[in-house]
C-alpha positions as a Markdown table, in Angstrom:
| # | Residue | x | y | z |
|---|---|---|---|---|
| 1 | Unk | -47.4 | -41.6 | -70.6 |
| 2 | Unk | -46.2 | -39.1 | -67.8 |
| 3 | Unk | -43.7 | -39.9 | -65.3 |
| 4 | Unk | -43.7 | -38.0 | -62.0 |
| 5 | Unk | -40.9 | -38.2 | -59.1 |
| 6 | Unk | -41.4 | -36.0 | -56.1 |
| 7 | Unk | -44.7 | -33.9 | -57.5 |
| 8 | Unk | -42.6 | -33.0 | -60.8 |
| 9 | Unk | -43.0 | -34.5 | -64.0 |
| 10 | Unk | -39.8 | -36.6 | -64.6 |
| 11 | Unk | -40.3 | -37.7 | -68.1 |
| 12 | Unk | -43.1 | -37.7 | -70.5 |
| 13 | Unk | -43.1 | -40.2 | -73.3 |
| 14 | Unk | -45.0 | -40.5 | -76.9 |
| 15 | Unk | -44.4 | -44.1 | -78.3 |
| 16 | Unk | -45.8 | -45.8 | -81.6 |
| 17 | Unk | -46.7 | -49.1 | -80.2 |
| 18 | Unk | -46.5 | -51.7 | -83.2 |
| 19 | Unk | -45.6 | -55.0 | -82.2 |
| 20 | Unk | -49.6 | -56.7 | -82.8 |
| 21 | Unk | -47.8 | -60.5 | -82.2 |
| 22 | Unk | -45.9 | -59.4 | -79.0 |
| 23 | Unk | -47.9 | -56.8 | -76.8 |
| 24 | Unk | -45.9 | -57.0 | -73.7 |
| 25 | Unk | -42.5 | -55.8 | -76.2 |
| 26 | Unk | -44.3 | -52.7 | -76.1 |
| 27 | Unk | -44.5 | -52.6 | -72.5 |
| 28 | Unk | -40.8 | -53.5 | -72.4 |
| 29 | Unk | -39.9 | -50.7 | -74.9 |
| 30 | Unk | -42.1 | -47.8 | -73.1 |
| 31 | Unk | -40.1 | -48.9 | -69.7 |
| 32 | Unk | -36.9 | -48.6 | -71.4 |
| 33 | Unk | -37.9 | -45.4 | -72.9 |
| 34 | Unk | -38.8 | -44.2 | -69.1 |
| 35 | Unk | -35.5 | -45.9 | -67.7 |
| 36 | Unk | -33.4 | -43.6 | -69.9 |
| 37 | Unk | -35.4 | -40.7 | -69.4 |
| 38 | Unk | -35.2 | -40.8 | -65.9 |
| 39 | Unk | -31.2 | -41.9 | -65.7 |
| 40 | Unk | -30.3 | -38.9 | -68.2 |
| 41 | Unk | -27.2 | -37.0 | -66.6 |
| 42 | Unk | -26.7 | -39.4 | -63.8 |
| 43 | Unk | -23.1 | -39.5 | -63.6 |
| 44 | Unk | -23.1 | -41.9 | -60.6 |
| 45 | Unk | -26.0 | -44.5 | -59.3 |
| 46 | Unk | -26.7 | -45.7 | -55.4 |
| 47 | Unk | -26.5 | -49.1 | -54.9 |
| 48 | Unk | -30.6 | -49.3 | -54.6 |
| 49 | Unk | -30.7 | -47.9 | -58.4 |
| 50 | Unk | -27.9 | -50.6 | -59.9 |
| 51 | Unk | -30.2 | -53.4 | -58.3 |
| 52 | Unk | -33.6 | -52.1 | -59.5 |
| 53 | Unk | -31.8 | -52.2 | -63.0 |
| 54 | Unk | -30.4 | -55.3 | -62.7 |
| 55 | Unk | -33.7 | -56.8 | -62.2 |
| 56 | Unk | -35.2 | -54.8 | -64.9 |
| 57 | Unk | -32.3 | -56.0 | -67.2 |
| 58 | Unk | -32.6 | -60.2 | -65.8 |
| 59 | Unk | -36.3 | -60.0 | -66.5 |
| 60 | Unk | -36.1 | -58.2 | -70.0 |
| 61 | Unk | -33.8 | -61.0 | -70.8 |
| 62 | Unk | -35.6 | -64.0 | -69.2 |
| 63 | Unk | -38.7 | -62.5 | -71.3 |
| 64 | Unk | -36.6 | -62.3 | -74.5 |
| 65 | Unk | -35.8 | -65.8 | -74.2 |
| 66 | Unk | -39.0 | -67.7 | -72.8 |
| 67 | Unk | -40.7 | -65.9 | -76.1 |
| 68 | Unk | -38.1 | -66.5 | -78.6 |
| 69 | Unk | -37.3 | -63.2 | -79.2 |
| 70 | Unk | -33.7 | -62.5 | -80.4 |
């Protein structure tokens, strides 16, 4: 999967996919992959950015506990 922001590529990501019982994990784990890709050497964040990962972070966790996984 390749990332662009502003016409360049931001972050291009290779991920072994295993979890067969739990598909949407490896949807979770490729996002997080991008997330930290795209936050490397940010020393500061806007208050736009802290929201959109607070949201990401609430629905990881609302996931993680509606399936059971710990």
């Amino acid at each position: 999967m390749t990332l662009h922001s502003e016409g360049q590529t931001a972050v291009s990501i290779e991920k072994n996919t295993a979890h067969s019982r739990n598909p949407l994990l490896d949807k979770l784990e490729i996002i997080a992959e991008a997330i930290g890709g795209l936050l490397e050497g940010k020393s500061s964040f806007s208050q736009s950015e802290l929201r959109s990962l607070a949201h990401i972070r609430q629905m990881t966790r609302m996931h993680k506990t509606k399936s059971g996984e710990q």
